[in-house]
VMD Tcl script that draws the C-alpha trace (Angstrom):
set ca {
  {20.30 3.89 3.52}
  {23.70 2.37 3.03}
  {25.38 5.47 4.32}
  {22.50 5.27 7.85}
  {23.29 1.91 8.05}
  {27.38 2.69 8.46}
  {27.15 4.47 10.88}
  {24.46 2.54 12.69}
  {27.06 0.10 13.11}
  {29.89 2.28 13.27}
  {28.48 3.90 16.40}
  {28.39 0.48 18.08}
  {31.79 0.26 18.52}
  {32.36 3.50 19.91}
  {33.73 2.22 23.34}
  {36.11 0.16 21.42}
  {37.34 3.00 19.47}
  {37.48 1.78 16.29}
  {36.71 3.87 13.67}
  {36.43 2.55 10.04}
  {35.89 6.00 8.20}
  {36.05 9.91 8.79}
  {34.07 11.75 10.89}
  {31.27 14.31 9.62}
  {28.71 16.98 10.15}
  {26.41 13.82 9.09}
  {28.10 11.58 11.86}
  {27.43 13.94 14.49}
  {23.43 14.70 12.87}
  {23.00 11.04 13.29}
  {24.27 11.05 17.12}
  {21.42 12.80 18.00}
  {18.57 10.52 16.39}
  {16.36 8.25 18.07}
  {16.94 4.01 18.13}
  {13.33 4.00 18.35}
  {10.99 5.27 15.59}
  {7.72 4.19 16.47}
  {6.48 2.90 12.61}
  {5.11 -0.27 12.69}
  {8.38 -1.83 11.62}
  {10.15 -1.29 14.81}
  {6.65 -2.83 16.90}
  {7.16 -6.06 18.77}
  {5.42 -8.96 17.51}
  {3.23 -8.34 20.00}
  {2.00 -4.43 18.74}
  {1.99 -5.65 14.92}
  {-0.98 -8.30 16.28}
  {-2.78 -5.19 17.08}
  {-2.84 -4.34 12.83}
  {-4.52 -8.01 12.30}
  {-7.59 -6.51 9.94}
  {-6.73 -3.14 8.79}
  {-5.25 -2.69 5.37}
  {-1.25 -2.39 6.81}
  {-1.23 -6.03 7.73}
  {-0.31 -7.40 4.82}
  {1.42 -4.06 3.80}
  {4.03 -4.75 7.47}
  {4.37 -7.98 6.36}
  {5.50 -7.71 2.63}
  {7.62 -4.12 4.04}
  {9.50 -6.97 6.98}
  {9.82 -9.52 4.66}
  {11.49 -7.31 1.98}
  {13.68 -5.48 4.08}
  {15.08 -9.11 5.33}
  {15.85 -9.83 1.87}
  {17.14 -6.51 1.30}
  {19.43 -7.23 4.20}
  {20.76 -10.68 3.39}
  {21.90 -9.03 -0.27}
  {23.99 -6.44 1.00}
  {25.49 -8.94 3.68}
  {26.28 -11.16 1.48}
  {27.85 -8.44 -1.22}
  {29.76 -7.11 1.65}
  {31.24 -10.65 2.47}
  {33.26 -9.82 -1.23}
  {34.35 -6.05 0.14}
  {37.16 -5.33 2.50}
  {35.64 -2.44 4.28}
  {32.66 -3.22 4.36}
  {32.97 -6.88 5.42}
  {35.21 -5.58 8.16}
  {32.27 -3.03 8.88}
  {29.75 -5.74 8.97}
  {31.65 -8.78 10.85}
  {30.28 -9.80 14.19}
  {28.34 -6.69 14.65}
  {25.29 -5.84 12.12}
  {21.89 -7.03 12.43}
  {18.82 -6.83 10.19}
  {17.59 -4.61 13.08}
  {20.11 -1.82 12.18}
  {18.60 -2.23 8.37}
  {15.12 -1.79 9.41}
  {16.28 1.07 11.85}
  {18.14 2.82 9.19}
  {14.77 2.41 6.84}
  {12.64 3.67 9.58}
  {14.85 7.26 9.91}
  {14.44 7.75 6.24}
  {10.97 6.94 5.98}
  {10.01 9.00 8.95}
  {12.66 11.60 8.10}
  {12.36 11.63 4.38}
  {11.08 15.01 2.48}
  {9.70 15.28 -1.10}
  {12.08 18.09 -2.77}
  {10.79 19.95 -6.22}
  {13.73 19.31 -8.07}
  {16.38 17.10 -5.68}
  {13.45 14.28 -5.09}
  {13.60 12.57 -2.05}
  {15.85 13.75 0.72}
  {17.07 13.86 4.40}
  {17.39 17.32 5.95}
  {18.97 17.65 8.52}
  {17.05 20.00 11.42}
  {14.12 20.30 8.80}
  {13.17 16.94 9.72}
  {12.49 17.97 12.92}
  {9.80 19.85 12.47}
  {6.09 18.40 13.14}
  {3.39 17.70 10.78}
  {-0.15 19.90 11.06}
  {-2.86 20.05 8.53}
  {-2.87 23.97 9.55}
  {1.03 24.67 8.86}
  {2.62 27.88 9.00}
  {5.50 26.73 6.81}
  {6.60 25.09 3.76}
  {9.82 24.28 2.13}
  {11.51 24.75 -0.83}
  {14.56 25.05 -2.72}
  {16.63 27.88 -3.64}
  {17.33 28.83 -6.93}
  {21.61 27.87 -6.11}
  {20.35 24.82 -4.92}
  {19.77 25.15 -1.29}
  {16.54 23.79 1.08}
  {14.63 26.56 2.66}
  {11.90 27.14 4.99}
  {9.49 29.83 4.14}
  {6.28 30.68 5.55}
  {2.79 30.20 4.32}
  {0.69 32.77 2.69}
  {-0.84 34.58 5.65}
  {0.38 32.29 8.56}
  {1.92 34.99 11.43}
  {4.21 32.47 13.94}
  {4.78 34.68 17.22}
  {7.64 34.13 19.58}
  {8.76 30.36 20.91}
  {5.55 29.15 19.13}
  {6.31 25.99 17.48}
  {6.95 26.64 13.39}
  {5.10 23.28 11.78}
  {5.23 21.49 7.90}
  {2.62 19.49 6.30}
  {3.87 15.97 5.53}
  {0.98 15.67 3.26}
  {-2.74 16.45 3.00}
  {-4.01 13.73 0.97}
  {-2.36 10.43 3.09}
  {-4.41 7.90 4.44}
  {-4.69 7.19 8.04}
  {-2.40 3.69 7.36}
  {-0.13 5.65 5.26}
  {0.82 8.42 8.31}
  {1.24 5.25 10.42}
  {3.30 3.22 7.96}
  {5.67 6.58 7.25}
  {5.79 8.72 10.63}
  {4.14 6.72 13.31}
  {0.94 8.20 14.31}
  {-2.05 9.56 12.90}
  {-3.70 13.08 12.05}
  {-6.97 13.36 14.24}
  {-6.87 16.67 12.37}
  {-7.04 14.62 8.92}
  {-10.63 14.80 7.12}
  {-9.05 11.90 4.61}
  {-11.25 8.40 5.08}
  {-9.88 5.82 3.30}
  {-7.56 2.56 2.31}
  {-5.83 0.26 0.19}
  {-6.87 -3.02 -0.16}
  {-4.91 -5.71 -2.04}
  {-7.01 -7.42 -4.35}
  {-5.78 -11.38 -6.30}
  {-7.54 -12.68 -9.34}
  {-10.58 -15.50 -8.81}
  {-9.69 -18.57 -8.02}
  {-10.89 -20.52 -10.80}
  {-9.59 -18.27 -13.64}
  {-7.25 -19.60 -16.05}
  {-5.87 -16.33 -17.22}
  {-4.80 -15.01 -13.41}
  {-1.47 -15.41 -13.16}
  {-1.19 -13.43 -16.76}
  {-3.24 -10.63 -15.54}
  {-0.95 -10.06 -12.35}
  {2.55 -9.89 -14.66}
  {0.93 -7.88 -17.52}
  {-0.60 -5.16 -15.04}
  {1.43 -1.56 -14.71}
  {0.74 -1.50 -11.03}
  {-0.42 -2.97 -7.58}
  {-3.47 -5.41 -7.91}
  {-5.50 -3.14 -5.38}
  {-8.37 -1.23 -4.54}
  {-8.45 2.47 -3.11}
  {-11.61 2.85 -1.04}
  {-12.77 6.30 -0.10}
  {-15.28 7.73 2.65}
  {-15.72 11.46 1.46}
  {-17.97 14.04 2.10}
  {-19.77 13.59 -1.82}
  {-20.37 10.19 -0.84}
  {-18.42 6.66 -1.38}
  {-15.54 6.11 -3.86}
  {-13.79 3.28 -5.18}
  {-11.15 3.05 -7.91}
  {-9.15 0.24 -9.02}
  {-8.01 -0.50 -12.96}
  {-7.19 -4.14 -12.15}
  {-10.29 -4.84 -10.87}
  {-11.78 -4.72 -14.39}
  {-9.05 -6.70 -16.08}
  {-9.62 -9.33 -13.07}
  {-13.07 -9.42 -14.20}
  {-12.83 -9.86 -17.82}
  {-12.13 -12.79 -19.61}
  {-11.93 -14.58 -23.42}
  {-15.41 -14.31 -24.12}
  {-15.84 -10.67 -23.56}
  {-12.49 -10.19 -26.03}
  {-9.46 -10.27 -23.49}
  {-6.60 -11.95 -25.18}
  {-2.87 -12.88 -24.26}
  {-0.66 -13.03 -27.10}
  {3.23 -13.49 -26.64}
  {5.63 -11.28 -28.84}
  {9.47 -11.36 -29.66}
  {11.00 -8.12 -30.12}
  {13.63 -7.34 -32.30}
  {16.51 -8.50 -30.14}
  {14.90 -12.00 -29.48}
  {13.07 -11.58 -26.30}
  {9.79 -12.60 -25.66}
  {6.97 -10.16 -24.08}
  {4.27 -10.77 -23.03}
  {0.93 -8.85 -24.65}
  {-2.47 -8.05 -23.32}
  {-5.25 -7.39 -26.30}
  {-8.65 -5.89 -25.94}
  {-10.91 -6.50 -28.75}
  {-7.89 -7.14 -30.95}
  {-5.94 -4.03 -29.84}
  {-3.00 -3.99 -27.80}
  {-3.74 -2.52 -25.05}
  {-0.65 -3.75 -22.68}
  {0.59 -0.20 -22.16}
  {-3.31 0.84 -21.25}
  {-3.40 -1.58 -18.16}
  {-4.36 1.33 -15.79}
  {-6.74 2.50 -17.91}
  {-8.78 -0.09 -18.86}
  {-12.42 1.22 -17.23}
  {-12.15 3.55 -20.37}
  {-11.72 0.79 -22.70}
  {-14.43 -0.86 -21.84}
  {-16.74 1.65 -21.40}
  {-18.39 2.08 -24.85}
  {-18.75 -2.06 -24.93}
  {-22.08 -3.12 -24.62}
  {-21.81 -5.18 -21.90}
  {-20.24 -2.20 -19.80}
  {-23.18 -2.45 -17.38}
  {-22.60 -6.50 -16.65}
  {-18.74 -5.61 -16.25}
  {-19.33 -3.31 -13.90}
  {-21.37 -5.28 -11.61}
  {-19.08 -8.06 -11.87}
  {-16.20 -5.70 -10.36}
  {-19.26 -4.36 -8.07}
  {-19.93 -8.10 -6.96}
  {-16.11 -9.06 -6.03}
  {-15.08 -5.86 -4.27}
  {-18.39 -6.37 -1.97}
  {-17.31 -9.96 -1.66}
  {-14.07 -8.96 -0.62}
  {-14.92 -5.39 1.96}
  {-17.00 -8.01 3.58}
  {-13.66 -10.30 4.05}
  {-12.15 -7.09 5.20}
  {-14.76 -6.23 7.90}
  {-15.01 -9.62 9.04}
  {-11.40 -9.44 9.42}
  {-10.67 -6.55 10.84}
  {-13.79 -7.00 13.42}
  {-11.90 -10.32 14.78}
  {-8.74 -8.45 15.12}
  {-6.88 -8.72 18.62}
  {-7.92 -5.53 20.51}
  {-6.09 -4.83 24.14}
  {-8.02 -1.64 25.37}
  {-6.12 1.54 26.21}
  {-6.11 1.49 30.07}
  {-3.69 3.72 32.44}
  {-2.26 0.61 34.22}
  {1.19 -0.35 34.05}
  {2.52 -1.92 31.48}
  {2.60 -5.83 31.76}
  {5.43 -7.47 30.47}
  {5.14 -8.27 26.74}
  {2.01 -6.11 26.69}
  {1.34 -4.00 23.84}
  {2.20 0.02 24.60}
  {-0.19 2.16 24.94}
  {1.08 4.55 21.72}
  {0.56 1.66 19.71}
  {-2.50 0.31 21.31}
  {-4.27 3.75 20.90}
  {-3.12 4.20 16.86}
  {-3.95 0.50 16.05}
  {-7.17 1.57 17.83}
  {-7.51 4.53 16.01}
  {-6.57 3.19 12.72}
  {-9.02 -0.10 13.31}
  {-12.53 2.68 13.84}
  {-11.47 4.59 11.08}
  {-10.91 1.60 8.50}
  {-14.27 0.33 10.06}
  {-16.36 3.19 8.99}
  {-15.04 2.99 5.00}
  {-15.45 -0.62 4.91}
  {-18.87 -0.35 6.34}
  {-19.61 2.90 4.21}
  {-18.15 0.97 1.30}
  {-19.85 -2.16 1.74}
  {-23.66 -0.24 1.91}
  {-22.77 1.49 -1.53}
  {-21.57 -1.20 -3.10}
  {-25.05 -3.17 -2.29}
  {-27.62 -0.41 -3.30}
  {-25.30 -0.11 -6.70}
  {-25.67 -3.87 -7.14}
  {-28.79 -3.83 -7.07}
  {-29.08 -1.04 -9.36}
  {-27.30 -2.78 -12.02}
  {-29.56 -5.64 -11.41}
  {-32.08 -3.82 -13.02}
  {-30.15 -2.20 -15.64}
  {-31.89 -3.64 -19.44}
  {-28.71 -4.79 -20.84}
  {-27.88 -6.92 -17.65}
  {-31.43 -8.38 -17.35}
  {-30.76 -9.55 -21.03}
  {-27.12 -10.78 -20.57}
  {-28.11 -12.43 -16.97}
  {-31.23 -14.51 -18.92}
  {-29.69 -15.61 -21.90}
  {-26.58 -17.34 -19.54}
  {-29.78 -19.04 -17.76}
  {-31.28 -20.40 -20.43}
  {-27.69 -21.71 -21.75}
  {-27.23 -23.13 -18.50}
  {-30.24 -25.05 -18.46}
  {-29.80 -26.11 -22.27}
  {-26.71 -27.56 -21.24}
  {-27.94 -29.30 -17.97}
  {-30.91 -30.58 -20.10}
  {-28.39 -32.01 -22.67}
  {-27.25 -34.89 -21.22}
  {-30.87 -36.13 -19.59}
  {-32.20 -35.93 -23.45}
  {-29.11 -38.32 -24.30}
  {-29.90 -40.85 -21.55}
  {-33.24 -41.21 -23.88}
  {-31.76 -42.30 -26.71}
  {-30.86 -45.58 -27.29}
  {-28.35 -46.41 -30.53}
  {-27.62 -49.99 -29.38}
}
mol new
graphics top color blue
foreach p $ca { graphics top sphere $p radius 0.5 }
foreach p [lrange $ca 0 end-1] q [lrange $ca 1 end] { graphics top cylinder $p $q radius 0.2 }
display resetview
């Protein structure tokens, strides 16, 4: 991104003729890209309203927010460079960061062996879930397009890649800028942050291997959810979760997460299968059953108060949402709507399943009856008098 952002700036001061490095096959390539990449990034304030509700709010907002930061690091690291202070003064703007991060994002293809890369002229062709090519890489190295078993392309008709079969609506928006109508995926991310009134939160977010969130799924074998934090948010000391802090050999401290006396802080993502064979399975379940429903309805009340224009054929008005981005916030908004709804129907009938499961009925009485012992306690004491 470093290198995108160069000559981002470099080719500002074309008319002045300056030129603060060499010119290369890359430098003309990058002549020919668009300033615009329609990702939610490069919206107006305005068009990112239009995400209020649907799972890439908060996912635009962290992305913005880190790329700022990202921004005022290598600004200030240049400040200690010659060239690239000279590069910088007067002329770069966090808007050439986050245009730079939008032309690799959009542009950016999964190699087998090289990883993540920019190919020039490959990265012009579109995405369809019915593709008649794929690429690869050459045994000496090289990227190459092939075709796909059995796909015949005729003529001047277009030659199209997958960018992926198994991303979500949001994540086609976040990446390239629109989404597959094409798609049969149905689903999203939600972020998910430990209860309130549990003492043991802020440990469960630092020991955890990954994102505290939720993937929900609309398929056609029914409703799916999966998320291994939600069972560690739902745990605590009673059931046998345990923090313990360790010092490793060279003096530092670490932080561990046990599970019935086993370490288990390398097992985070796992931890539905570690529980599974306790006998209280059934009551952890429904707790994670009762907070995800609590929070898909949070969603759906969200994301059914979210600021919606209406794609109409006027004219634009000024500071008026386009209609490109009007039409995929749309789009992304119904589809979002139909998991969370799906979602939040399954998640009821299987709450009330577990409702009736033995080993909950027991658990949920015998926490009655202590709660009532202990609200009786104090009534009892009033009684007594030891004067």
């Amino acid at each position: 991104m470093l290198y995108l952002l160069a000559h981002i700036i470099q080719s500002k001061e074309a008319s002045s003729n300056a030129r603060l490095f060499v010119s290369t096959p890359w430098t003309e390539y990058i002549k020919f890209l668009p300033r615009y990449i329609p990702i939610p990034t490069m919206w107006t304030n305005e068009e990112r309203q239009l995400l209020k509700g649907t799972s890439l709010e908060a996912a635009l907002s962290a992305k913005l927010s880190a790329l700022s930061h990202e921004y005022d690091g290598v600004s200030e690291q240049a400040s200690n460079i010659p060239f690239w202070n000279d590069l910088f003064w007067g002329t770069a703007k966090v808007e050439d960061w986050i245009l730079a991060d939008a032309w690799y994002r959009s542009r950016c293809l999964e190699l087998p062996q090289a990883g993540h890369a920019m190919v020039p002229g490959l990265d012009m062709a579109n995405h369809s879930q019915i593709h008649s090519a794929y690429y690869d890489e050459s045994s000496d190295g090289d990227v190459v397009l092939l075709p796909t078993s059995g796909s015949r392309v005729s003529s001047g008709e277009e030659i199209t890649i997958s960018y992926g079969q198994t991303k979500s609506p949001a994540e086609m928006l976040f990446s390239y800028g629109f989404i597959d109508r094409d798609s049969s995926v149905k689903e999203l991310t939600l972020h998910v942050a430990p209860l309130p009134d549990d003492p043991l939160g802020r440990a469960k977010l630092r020991v955890y291997n990954g994102p505290p969130t939720v993937r929900l799924s609309l398929t056609e074998q029914g409703v799916q959810w999966s998320s291994a934090f939600l069972y560690l948010l739902v745990l605590n000391e009673e059931d046998g979760l345990a923090f313990r802090i360790a010092q490793d050999t060279s003096g530092e401290r670490q932080l561990k997460l046990l599970w019935q006396d086993e370490d288990v802080t390398d097992r985070t993502d796992d931890l539905e299968t570690l529980v599974q064979n306790h006998d209280l399975y059934q009551v952890f379940k429904l707790r994670a059953v009762a907070v995800l429903e609590e929070r898909v309805a949070m969603q759906l009340d969200r994301i059914s108060s979210g600021l919606s224009y209406g794609v109409t054929e006027q004219p634009q008005a000024a500071n008026q949402p386009r209609a490109e981005c009007m039409l995929a916030a749309e789009t992304l908004r119904d589809l979002e709507t139909q998991v969370l709804q799906g979602v939040a129907e399954a998640l009821e009938n299987e709450k009330a399943r577990l409702l009736l499961d033995a080993r909950v009925v027991t658990y949920l009485g015998s926490m009655e009856d202590a709660q009532n012992e202990q609200a009786s306690g104090p009534a009892a004491n009033e009684d007594d008098d030891f004067s």
